[in-house]
C-alpha positions in Angstrom: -12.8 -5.9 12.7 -8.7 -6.4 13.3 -9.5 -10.3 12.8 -11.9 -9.9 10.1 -8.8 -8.3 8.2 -6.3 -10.5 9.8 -7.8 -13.3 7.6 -8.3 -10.9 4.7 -5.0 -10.5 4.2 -4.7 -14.4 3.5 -6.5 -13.7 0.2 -3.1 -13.5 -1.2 -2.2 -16.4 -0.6 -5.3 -18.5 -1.0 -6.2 -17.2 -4.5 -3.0 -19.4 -6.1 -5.2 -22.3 -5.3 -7.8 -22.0 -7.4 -6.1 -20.5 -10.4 -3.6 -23.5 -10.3 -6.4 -26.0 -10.3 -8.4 -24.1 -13.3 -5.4 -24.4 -15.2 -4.8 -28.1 -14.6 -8.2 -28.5 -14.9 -8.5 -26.9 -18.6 -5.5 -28.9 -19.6 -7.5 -32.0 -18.0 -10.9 -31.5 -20.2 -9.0 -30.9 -23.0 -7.1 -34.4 -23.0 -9.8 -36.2 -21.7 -11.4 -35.7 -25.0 -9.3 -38.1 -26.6 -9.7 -41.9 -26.2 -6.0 -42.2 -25.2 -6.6 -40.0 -22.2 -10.1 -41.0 -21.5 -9.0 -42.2 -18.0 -8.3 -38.9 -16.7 -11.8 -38.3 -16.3 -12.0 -40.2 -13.0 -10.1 -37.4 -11.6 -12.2 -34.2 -12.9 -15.0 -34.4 -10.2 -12.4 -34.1 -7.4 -10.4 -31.4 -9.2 -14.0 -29.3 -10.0 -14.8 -29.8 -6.1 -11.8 -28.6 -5.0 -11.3 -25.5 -7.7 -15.3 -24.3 -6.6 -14.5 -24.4 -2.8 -11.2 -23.1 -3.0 -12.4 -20.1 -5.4 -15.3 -19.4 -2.9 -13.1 -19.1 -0.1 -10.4 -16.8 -1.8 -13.8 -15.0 -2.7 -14.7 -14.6 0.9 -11.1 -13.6 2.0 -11.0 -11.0 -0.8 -14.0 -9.7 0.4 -12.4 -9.7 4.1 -9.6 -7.7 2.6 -11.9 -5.2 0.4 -13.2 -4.4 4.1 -10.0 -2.4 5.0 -11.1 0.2 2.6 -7.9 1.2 0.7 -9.5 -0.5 -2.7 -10.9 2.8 -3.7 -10.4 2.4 -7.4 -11.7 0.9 -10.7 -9.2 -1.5 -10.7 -10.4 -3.0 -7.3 -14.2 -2.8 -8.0 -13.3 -5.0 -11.5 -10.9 -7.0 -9.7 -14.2 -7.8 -7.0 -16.5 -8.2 -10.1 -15.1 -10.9 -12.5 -13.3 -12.8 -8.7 -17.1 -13.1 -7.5 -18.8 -14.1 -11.2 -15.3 -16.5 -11.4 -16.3 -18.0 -8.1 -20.2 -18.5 -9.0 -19.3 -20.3 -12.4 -17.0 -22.4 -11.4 -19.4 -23.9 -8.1 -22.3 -24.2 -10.1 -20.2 -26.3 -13.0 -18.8 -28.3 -10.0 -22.1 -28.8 -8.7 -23.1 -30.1 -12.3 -19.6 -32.0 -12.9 -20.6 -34.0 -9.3 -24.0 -34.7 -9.6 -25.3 -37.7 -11.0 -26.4 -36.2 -14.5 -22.6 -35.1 -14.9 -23.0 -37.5 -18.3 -25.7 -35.7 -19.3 -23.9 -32.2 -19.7 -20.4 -33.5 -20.7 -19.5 -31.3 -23.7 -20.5 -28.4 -21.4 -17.0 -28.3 -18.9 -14.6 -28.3 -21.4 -15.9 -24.7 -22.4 -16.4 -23.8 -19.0 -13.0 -24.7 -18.1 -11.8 -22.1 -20.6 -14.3 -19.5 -19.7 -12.7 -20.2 -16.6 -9.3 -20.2 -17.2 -10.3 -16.7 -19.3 -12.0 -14.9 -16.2 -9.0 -15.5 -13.8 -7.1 -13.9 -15.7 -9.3 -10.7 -16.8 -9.2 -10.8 -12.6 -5.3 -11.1 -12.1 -5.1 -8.5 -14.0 -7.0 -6.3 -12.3 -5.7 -7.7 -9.0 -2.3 -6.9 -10.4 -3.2 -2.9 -11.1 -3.8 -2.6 -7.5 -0.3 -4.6 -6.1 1.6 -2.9 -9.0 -0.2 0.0 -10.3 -2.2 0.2 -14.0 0.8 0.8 -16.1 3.1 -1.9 -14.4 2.9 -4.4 -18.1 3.3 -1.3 -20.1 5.9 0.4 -18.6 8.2 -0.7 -20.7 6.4 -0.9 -23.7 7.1 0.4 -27.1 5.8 4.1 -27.7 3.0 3.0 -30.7 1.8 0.5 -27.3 2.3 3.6 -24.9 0.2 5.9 -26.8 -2.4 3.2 -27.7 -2.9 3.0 -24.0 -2.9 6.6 -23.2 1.0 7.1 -21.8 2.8 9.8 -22.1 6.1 9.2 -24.4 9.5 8.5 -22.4 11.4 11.6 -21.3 14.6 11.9 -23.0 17.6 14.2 -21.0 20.1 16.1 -22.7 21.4 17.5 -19.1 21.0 17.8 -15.9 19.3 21.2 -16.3 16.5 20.2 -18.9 15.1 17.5 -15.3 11.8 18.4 -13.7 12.2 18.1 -10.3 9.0 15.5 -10.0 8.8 13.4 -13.3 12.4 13.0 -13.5 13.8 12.4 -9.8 11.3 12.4 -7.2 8.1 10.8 -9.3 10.6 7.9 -10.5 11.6 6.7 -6.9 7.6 7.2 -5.2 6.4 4.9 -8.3 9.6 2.0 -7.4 9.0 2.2 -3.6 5.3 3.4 -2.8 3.1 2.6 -5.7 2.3 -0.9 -4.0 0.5 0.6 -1.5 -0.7 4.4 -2.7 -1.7 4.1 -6.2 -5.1 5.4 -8.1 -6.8 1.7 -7.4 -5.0 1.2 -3.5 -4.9 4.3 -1.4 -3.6 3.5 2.0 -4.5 6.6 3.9 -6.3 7.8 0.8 -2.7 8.4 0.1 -1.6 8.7 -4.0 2.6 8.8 -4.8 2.1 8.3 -8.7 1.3 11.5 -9.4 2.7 14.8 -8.9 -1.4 15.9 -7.9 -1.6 13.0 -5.6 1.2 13.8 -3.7 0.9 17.6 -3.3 -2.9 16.8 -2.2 -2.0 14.7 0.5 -4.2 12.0 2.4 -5.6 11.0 5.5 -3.7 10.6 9.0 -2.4 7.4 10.0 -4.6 5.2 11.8 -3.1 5.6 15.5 -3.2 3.0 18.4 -3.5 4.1 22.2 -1.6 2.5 24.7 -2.1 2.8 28.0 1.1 2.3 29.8 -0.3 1.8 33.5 
């Protein structure tokens, strides 16, 4: 399994692939409506082609990844979801877009480009709850945005003496150093630092490795 999560860990880096090409390829569609920019069509069957197989392989990495088991949350089983229905949209419009009846269904991948280009993101964002935690956007937000998403108002110190040991010193620095890697959606260890439960609660031993010194 230590190579099957090896290449997981690539999905990373793969997934900028496809979400680069969606956007160039919305931008594409859109211009290529217009006479002036007809020509830019010649280039749309390649682009499709390469967006479907590069989205199917960050698919398969991500699913490589998922096998480590830390993705115990929501956020991760969403972030799965819309990666994989991302991944079967965009081959089966490239399939269309480089098939011989491509003329035939040419009003349908400008939409699809922006269904597209709106399912990578509903999956960054997920992906991005379980690198930075599900308050990361917000946690600088306004208090009418705070409370509209459930957040507890900003704690305000007149002294020293009025800090709570947790939410004021220790729960500040777990969520700036740990929350990467032990949040409610990624629990290394089954391991969470966000909250004062989570940390008091505790997690799983480390994963130890015997060496035999012989």
């Amino acid at each position: 399994m230590d190579f099957i999560f090896f290449l997981g860990r690539f999905h990373v880096l793969v997934l900028h692939l496809p979400i680069g090409i969606i956007v160039v390829l919305f931008v594409l569609e859109w211009l290529s409506r217009k006479e002036k920019y007809r020509y830019l069509q010649a280039a749309a069957p390649f682009l499709w082609g390469a967006m479907a197989l590069t989205a199917l392989a960050t698919v398969l990495l991500g699913y490589m990844h998922f096998a480590e088991g830390s993705f115990t949350g929501p956020s991760g089983d969403q972030h799965r979801f819309f990666g994989t229905i991302t991944a079967v949209i965009a081959a089966g419009v490239a399939l269309l877009r480089t098939s011989s009846f491509a003329t035939s269904y040419k009003p349908l991948f400008f939409p699809a480009s922006a269904v597209l280009l709106i399912l990578i993101s509903i999956t960054g964002h997920y992906g991005g709850n379980l690198t930075h935690g599900s308050t990361y956007l917000i946690e600088y937000a306004p208090q009418p945005i705070r409370s509209l998403m459930g957040l507890a108002p900003k704690r305000t110190l007149a002294s020293v003496k009025e800090a709570d040991p947790f939410a004021d010193v220790v729960g500040p620095m777990l969520r700036e150093h740990c929350q990467g890697c032990h949040n409610e959606d990624k629990q290394e260890n089954s391991l969470v630092l966000t909250t004062y439960a989570g940390v008091m609660r505790g997690g799983e031993p480390a994963k130890t490795v015997s060496v035999d010194l012989r």
